[in-house]
gemmi code that builds the backbone of each chain (N, CA, C; Angstrom):
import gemmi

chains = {
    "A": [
        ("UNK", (0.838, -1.189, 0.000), (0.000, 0.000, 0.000), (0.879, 1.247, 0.000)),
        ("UNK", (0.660, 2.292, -1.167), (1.372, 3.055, -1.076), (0.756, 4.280, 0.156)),
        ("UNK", (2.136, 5.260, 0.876), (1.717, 5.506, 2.126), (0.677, 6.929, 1.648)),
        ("UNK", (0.716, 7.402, 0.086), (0.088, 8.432, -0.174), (-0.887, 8.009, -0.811)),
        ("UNK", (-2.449, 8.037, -1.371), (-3.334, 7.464, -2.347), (-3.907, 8.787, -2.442)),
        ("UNK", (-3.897, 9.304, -4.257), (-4.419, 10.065, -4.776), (-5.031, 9.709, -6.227)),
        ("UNK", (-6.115, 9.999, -6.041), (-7.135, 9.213, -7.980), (-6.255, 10.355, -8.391)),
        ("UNK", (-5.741, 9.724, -9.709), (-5.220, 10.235, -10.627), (-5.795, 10.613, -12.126)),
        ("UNK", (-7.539, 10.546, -11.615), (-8.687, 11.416, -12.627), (-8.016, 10.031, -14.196)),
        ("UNK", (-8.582, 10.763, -15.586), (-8.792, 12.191, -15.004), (-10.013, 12.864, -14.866)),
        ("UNK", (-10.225, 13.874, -14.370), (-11.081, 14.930, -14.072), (-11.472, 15.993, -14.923)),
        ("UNK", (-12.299, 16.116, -15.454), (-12.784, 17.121, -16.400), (-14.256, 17.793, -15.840)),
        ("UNK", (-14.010, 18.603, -16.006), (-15.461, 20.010, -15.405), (-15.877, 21.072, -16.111)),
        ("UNK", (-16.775, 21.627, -16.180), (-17.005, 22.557, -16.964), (-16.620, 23.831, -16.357)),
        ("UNK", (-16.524, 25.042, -17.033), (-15.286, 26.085, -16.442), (-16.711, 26.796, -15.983)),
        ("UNK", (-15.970, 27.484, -14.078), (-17.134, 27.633, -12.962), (-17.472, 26.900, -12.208)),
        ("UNK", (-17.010, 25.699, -12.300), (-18.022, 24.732, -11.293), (-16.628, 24.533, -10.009)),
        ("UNK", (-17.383, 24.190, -9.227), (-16.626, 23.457, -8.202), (-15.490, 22.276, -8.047)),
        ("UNK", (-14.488, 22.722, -7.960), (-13.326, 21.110, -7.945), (-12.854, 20.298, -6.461)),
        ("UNK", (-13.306, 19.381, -6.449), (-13.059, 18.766, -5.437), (-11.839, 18.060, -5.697)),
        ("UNK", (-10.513, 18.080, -5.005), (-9.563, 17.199, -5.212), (-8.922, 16.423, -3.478)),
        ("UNK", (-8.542, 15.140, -3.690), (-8.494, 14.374, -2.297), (-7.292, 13.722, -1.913)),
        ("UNK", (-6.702, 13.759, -0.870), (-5.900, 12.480, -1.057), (-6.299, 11.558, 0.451)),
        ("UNK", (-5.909, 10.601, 0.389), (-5.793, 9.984, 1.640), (-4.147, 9.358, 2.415)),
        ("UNK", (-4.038, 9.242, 3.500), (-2.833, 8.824, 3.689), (-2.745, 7.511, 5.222)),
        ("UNK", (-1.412, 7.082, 5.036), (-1.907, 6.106, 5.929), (-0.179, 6.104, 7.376)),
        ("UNK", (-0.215, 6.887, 7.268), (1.300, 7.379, 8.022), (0.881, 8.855, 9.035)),
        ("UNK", (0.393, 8.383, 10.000), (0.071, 9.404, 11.666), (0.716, 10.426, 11.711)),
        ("UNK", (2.248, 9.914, 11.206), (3.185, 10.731, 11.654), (2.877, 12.613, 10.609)),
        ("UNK", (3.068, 11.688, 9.608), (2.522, 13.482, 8.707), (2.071, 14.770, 9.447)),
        ("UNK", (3.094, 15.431, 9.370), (2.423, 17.063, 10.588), (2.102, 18.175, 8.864)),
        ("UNK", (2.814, 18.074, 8.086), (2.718, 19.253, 6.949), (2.363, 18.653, 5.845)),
        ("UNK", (1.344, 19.544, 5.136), (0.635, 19.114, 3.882), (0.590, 20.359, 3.305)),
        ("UNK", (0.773, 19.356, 1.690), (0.848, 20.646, 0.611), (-0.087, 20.593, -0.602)),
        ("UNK", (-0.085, 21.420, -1.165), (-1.092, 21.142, -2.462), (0.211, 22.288, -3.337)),
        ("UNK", (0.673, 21.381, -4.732), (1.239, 21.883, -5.898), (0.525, 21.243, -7.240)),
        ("UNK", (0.813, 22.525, -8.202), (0.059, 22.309, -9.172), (1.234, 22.334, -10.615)),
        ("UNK", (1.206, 21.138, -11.404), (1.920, 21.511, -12.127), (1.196, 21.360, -13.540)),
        ("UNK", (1.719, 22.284, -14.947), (1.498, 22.064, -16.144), (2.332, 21.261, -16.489)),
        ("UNK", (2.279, 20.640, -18.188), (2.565, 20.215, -18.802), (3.946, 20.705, -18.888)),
        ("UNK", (5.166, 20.126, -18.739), (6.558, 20.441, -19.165), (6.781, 21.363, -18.033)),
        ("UNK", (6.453, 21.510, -16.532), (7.171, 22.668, -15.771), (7.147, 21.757, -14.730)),
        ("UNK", (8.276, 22.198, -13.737), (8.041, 21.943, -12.469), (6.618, 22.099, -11.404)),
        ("UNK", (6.712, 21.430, -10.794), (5.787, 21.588, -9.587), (5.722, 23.018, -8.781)),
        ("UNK", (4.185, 23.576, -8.982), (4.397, 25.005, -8.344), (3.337, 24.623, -6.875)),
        ("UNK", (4.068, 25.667, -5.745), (3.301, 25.235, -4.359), (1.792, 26.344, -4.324)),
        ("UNK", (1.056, 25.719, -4.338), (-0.183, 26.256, -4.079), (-1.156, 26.874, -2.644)),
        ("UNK", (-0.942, 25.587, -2.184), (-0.883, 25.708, -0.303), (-0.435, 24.971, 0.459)),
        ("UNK", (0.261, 25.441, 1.543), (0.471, 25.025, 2.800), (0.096, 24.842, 4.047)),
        ("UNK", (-0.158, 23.702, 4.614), (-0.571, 23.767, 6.411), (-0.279, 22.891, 7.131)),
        ("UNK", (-0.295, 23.106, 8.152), (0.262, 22.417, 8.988), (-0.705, 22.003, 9.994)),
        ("UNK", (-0.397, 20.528, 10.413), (-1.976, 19.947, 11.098), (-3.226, 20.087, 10.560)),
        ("UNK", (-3.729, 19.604, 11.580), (-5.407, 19.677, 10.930), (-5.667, 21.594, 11.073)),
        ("UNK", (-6.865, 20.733, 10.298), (-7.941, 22.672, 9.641), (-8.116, 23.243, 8.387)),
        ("UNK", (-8.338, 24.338, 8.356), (-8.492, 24.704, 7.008), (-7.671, 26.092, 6.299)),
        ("UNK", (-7.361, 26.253, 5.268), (-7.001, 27.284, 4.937), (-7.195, 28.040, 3.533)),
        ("UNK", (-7.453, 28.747, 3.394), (-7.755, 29.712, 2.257), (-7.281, 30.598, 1.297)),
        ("UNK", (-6.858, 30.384, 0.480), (-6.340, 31.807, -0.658), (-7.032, 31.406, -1.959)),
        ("UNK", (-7.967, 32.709, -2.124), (-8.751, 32.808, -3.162), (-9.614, 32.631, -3.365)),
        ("UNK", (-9.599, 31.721, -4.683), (-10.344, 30.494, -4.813), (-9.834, 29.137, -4.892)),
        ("UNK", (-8.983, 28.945, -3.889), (-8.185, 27.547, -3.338), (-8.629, 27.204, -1.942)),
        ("UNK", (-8.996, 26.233, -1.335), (-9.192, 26.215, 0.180), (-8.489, 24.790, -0.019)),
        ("UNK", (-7.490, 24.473, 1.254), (-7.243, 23.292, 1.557), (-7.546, 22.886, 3.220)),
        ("UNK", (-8.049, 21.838, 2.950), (-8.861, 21.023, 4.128), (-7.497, 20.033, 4.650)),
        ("UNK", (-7.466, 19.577, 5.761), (-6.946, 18.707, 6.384), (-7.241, 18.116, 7.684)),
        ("UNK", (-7.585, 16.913, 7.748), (-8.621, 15.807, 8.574), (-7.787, 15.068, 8.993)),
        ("UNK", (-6.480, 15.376, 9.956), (-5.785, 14.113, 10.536), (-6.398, 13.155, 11.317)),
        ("UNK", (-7.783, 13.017, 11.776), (-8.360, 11.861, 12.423), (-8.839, 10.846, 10.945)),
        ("UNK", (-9.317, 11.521, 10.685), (-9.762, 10.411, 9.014), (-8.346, 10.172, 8.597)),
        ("UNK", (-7.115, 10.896, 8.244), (-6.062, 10.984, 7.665), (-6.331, 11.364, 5.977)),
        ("UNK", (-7.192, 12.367, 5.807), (-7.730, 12.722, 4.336), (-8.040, 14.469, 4.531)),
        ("UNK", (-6.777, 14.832, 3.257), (-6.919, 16.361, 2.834), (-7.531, 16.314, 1.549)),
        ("UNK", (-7.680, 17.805, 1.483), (-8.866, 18.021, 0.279), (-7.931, 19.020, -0.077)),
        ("UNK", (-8.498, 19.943, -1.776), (-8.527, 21.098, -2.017), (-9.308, 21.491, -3.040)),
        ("UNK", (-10.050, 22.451, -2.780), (-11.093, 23.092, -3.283), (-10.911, 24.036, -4.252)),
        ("UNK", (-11.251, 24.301, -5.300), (-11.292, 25.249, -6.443), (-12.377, 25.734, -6.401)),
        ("UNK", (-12.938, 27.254, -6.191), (-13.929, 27.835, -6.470), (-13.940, 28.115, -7.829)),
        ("UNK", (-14.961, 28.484, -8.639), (-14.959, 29.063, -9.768), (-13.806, 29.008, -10.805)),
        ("UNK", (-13.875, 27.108, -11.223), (-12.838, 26.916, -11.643), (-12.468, 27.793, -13.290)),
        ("UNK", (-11.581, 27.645, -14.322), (-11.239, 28.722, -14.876), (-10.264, 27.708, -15.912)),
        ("UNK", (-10.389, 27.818, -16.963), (-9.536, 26.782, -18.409), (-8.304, 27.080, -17.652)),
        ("UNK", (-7.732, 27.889, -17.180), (-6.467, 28.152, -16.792), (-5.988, 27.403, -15.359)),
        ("UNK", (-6.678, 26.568, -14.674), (-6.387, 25.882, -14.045), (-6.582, 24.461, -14.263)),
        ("UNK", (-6.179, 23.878, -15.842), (-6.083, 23.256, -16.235), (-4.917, 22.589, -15.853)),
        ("UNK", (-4.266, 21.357, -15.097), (-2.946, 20.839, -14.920), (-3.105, 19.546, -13.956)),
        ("UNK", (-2.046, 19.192, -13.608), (-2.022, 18.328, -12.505), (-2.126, 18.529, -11.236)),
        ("UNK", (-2.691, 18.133, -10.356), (-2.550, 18.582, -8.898), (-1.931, 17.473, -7.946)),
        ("UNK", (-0.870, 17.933, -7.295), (-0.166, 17.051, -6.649), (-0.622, 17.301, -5.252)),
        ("UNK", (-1.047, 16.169, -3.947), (-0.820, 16.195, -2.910), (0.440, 15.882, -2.425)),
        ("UNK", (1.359, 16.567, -1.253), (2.174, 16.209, -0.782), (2.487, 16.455, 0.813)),
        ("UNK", (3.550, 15.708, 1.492), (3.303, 15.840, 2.916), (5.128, 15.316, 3.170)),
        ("UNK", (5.053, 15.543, 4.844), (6.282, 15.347, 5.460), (5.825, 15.487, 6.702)),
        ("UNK", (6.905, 14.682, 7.449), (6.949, 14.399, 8.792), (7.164, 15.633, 9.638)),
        ("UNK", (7.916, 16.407, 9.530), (8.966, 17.461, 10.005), (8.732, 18.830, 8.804)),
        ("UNK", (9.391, 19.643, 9.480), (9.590, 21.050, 8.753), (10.752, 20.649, 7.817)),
        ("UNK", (11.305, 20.665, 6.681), (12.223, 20.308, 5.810), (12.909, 19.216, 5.411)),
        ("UNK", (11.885, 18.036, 5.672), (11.490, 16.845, 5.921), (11.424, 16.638, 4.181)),
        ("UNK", (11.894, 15.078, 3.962), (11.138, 14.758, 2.626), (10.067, 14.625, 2.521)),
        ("UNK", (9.549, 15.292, 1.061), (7.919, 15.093, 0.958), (7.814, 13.683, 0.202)),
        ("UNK", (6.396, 13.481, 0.407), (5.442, 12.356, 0.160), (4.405, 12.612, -1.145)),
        ("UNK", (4.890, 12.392, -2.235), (3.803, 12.661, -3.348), (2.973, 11.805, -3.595)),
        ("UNK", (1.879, 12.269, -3.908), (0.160, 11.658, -4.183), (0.822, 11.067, -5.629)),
        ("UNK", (-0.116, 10.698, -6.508), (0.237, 10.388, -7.847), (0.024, 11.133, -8.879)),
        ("UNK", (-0.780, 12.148, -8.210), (-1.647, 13.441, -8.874), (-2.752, 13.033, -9.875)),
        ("UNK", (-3.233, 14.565, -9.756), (-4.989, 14.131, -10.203), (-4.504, 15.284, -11.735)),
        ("UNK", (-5.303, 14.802, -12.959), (-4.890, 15.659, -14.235), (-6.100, 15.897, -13.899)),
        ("UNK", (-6.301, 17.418, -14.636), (-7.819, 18.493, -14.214), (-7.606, 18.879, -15.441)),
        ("UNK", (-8.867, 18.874, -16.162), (-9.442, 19.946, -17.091), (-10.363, 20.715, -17.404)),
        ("UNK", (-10.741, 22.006, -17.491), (-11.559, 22.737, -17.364), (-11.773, 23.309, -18.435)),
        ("UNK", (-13.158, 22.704, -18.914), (-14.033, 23.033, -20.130), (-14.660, 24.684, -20.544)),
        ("UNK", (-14.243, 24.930, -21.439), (-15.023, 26.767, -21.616), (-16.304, 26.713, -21.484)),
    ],
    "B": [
        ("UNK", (13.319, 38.247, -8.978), (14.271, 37.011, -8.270), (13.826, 35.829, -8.686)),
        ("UNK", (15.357, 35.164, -9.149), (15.382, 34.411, -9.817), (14.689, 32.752, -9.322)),
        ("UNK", (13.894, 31.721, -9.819), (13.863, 30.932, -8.633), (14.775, 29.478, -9.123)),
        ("UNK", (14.294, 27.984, -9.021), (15.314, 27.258, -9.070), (15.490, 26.742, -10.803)),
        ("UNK", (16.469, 27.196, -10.864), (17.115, 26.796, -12.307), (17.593, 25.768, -12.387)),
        ("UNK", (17.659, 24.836, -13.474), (17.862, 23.787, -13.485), (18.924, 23.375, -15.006)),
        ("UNK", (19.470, 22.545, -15.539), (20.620, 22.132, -16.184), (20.710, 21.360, -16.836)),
        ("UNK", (20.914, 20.457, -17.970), (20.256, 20.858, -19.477), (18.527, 21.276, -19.327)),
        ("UNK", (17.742, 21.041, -19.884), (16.038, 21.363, -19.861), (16.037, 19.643, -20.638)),
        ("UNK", (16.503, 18.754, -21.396), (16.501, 17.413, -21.781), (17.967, 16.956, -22.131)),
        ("UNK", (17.823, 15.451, -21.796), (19.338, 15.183, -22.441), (19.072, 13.528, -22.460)),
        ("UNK", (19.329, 12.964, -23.818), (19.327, 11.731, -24.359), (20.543, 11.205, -23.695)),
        ("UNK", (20.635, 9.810, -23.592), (21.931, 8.787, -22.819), (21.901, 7.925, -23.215)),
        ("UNK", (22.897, 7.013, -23.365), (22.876, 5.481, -23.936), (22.496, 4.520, -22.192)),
        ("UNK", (21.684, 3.201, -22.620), (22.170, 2.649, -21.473), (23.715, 2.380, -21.378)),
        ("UNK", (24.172, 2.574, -19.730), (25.692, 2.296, -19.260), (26.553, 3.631, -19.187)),
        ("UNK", (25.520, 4.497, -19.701), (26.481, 5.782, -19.714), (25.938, 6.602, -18.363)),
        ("UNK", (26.831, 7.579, -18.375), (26.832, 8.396, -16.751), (25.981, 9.508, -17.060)),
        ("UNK", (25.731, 10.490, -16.229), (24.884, 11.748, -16.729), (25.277, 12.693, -15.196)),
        ("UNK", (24.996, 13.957, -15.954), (25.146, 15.104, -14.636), (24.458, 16.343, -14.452)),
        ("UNK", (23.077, 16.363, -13.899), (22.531, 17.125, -14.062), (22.823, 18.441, -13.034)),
        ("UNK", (22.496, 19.292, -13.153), (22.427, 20.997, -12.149), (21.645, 21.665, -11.839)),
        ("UNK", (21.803, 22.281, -10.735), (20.732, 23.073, -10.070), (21.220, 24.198, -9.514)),
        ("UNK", (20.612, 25.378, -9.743), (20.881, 26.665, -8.889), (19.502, 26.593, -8.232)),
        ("UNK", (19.619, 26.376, -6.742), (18.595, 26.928, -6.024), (17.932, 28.695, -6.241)),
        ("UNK", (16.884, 29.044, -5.913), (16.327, 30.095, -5.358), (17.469, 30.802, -4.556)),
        ("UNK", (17.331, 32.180, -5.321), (18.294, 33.471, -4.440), (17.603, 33.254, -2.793)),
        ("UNK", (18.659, 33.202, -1.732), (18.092, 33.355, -0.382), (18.028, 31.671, 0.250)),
        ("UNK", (18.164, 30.454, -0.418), (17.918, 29.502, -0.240), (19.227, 28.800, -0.117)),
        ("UNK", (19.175, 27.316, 0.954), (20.692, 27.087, 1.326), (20.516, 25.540, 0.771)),
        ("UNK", (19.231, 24.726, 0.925), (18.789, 23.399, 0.930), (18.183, 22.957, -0.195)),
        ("UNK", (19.168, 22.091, -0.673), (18.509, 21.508, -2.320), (18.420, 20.298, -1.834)),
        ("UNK", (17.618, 19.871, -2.600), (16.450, 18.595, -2.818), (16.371, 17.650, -4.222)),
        ("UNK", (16.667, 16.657, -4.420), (16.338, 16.486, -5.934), (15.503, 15.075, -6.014)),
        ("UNK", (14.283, 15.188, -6.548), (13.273, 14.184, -6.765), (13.854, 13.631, -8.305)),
        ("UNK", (13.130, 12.272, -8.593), (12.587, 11.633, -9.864), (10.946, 11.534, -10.125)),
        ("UNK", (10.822, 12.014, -11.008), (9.114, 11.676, -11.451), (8.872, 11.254, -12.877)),
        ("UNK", (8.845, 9.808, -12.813), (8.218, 9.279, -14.050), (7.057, 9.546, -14.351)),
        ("UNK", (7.050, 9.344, -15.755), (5.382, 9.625, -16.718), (4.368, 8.984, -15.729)),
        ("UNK", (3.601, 10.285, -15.366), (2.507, 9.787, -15.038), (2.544, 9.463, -13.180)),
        ("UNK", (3.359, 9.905, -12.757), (3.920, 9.583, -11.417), (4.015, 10.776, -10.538)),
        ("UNK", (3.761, 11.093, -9.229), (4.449, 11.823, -8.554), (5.519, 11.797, -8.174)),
        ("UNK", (6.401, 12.937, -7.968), (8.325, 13.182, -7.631), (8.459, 11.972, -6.573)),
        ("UNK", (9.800, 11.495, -6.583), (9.943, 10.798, -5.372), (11.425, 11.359, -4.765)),
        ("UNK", (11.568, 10.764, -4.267), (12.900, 11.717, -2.994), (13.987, 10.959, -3.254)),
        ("UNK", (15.166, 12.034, -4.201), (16.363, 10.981, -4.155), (17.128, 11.360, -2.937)),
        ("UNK", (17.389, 13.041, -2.505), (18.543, 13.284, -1.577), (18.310, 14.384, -1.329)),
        ("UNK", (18.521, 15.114, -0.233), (18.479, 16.329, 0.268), (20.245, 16.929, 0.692)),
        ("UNK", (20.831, 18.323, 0.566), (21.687, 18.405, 0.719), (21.478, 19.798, 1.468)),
        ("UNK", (22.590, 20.156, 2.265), (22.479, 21.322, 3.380), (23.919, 21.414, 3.931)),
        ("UNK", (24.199, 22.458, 3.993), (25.997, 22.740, 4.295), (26.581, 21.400, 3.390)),
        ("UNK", (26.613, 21.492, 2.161), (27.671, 20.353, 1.341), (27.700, 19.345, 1.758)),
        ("UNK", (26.578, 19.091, 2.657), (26.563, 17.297, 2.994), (25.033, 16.739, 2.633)),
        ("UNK", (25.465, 15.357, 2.182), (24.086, 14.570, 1.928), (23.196, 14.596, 3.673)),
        ("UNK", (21.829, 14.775, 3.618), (21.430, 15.105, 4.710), (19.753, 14.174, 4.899)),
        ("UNK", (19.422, 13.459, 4.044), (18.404, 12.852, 3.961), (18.859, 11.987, 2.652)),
        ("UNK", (18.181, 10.829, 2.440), (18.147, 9.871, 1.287), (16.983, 8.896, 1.460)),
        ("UNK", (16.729, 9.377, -0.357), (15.434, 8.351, -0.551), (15.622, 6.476, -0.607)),
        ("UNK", (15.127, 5.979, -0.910), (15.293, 4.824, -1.693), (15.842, 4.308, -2.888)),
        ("UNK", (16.778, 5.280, -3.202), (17.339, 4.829, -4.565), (18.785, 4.195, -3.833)),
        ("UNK", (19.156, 3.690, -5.205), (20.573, 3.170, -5.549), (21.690, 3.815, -5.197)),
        ("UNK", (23.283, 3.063, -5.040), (24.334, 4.020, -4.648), (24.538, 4.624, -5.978)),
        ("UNK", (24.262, 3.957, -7.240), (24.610, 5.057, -8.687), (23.975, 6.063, -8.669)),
        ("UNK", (22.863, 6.476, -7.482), (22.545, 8.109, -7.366), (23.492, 8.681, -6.546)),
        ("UNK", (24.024, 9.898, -6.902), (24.888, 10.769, -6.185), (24.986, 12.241, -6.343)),
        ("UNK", (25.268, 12.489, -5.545), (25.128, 14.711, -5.266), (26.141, 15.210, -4.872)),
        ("UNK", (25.847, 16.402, -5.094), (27.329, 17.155, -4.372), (26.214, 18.850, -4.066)),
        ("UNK", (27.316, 19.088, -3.510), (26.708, 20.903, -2.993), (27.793, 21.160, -3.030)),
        ("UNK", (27.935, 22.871, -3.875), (28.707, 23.425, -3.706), (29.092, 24.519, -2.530)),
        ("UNK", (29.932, 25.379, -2.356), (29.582, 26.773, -1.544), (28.827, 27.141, -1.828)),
        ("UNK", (28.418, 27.944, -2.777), (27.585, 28.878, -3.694), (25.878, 27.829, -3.503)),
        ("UNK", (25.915, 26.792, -2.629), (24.473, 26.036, -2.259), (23.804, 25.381, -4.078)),
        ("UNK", (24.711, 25.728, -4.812), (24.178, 25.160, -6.081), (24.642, 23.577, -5.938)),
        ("UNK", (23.711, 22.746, -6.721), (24.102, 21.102, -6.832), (24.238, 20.301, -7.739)),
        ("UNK", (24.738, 18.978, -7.441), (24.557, 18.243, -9.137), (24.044, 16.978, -8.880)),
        ("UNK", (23.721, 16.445, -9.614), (22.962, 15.032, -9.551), (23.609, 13.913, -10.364)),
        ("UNK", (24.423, 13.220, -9.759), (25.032, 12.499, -10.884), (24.468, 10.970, -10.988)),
        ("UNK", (24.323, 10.279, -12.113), (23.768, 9.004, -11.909), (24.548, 7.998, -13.130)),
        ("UNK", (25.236, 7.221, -12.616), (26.212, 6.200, -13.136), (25.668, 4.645, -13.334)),
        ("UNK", (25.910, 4.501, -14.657), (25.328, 2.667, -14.952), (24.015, 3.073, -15.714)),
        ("UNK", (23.764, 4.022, -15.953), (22.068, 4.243, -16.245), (21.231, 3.355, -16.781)),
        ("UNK", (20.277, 2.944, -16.342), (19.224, 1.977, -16.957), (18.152, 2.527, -17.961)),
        ("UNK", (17.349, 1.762, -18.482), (16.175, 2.327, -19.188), (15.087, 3.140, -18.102)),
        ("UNK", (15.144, 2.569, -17.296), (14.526, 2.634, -16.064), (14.663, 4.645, -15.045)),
        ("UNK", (16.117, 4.687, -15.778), (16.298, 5.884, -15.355), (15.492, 7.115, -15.701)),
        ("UNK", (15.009, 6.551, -17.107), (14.312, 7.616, -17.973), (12.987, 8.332, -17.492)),
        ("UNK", (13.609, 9.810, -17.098), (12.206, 10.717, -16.119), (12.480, 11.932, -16.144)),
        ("UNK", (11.826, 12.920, -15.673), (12.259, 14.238, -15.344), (12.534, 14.019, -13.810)),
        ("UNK", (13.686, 14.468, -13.686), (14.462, 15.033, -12.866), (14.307, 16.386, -12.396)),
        ("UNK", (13.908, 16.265, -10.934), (13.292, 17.796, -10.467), (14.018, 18.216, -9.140)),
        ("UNK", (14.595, 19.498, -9.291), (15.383, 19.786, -7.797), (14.325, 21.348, -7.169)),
        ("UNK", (14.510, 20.912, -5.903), (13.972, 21.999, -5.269), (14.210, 22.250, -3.849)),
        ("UNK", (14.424, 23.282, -3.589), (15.224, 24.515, -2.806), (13.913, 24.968, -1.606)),
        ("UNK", (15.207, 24.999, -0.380), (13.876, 26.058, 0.623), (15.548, 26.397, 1.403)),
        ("UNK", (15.146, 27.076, 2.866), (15.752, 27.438, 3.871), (16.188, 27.014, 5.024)),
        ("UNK", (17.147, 26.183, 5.098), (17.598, 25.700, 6.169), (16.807, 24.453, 6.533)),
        ("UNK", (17.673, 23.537, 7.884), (16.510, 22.365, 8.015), (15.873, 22.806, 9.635)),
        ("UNK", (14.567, 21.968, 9.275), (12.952, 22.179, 10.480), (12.965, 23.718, 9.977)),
        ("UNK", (13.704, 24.568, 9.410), (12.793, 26.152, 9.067), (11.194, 25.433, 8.239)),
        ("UNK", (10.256, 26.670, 8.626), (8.916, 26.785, 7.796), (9.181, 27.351, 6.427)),
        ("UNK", (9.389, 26.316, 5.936), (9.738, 26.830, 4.259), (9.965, 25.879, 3.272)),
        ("UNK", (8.677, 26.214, 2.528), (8.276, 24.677, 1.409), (8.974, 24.719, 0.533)),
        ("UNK", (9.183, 23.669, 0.107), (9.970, 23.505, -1.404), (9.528, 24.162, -2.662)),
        ("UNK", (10.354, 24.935, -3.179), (9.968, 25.359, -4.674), (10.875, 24.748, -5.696)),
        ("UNK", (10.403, 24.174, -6.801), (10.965, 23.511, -7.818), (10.987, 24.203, -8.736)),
        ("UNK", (12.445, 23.648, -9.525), (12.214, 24.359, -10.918), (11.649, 23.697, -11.813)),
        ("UNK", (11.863, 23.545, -13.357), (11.249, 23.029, -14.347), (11.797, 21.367, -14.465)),
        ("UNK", (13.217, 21.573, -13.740), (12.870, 19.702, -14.222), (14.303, 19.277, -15.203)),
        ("UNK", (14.765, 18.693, -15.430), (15.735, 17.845, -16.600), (14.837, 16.971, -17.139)),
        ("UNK", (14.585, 16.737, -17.922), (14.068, 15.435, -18.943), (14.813, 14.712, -19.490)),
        ("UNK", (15.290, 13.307, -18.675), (16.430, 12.173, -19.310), (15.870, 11.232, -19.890)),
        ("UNK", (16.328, 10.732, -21.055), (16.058, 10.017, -22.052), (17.204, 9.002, -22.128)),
        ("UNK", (17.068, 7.827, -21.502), (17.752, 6.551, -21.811), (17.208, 5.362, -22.640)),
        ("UNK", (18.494, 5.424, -23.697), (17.923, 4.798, -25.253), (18.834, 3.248, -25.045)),
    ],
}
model = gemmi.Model(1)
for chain_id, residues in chains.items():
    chain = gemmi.Chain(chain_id)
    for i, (resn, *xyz) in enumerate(residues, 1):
        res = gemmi.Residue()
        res.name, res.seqid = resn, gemmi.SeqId(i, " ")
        for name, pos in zip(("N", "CA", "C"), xyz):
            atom = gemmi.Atom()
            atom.name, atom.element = name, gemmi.Element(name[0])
            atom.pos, atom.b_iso = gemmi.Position(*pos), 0.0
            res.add_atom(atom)
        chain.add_residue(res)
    model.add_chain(chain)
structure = gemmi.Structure()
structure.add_model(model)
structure.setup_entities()
């Protein structure tokens, strides 16, 4: 069992609607979770960060994190063709800790 | 400000041959990082480096190897190469270790073992 599980879609929506993206994990230890988003041919860009459980917000991004379930989310409001890409979950034990990548979810957003 | 640059952008290899990829971290940044991510895969963790020493290691092989320079820039060297090797290669940079400060990546190497 891998220690990160993320559906790797893909996911297609019509542009505006709501994006739900998930991962689950199976390792307690995890204190920091991330959400990066990458295109086609670029590196991985960081989207959000948090630490422990709760929630957090920029924009139209919210990321959720449920350390009793062991399952984060992240939310796209009013999604947009331009947030068309991959979305990676990732995590670590520690502050500068190796991360833990999901398998990522491919998103596409319909005009 | 510049962020992490990376060294060729692709580079073809025979199997058995060596390769050496580069990284300039992010201006302000001391701690490089360098993942593998095959097609279709999320990055995985080859090595972390901090004051010119290896400081974390993933699960790979001893034919993965790094260096740090002064200047906090790095290289990735990988010897014997398999077909298997063939991925983008991604390094990424933050501040010191346990500091609050996520990794930013650059674009990646794309190796091609023929």
């Amino acid at each position: 069992q891998k220690e990160v599980e993320q559906d790797p879609g893909p996911l297609s929506v019509p542009e505006g609607a709501i994006v739900s993206l998930n991962c689950t994990y199976s390792n307690s230890a995890f204190q920091y979770f991330m959400w990066y988003r990458q295109y086609s041919r670029k590196g991985p860009e960081l989207l959000m960060y948090t630490y422990s459980s709760g929630n957090k917000e920029d924009g139209r991004f919210t990321a959720q994190v449920d350390k009793s379930s062991k399952y984060i989310s992240l939310f796209i409001r009013d999604s947009q063709p331009s947030d068309s890409a991959t979305y990676l979950c990732a995590m670590a034990r520690n502050q500068g800790g190796k991360l833990i990548f999901g398998q990522g979810t491919e998103l596409s957003v319909k005009p | 400000d510049a962020g992490v640059t990376q060294s060729p952008t692709h580079l073809i290899k025979t199997r058995g041959q060596q390769v050496t990829l580069r990284c300039s971290p992010k201006s302000g940044h001391d701690t490089v990082s360098w993942y593998q991510q095959a097609l279709g895969q999320g990055p995985q963790f080859i090595f972390q480096y901090y004051e010119e020493e290896e400081r974390q290691r993933g699960n790979f092989p001893d034919r993965f190897s790094g260096h740090q320079f002064p200047n906090y820039s790095s290289e990735l060297n990988v010897n014997a190469l398999l077909l298997g090797d063939s991925a983008l290669y991604l390094c990424a940079s933050s501040t010191g270790q346990g500091a609050n400060s996520p990794l930013h990546f650059g674009n990646g190497t794309r190796l091609t073992v023929t």
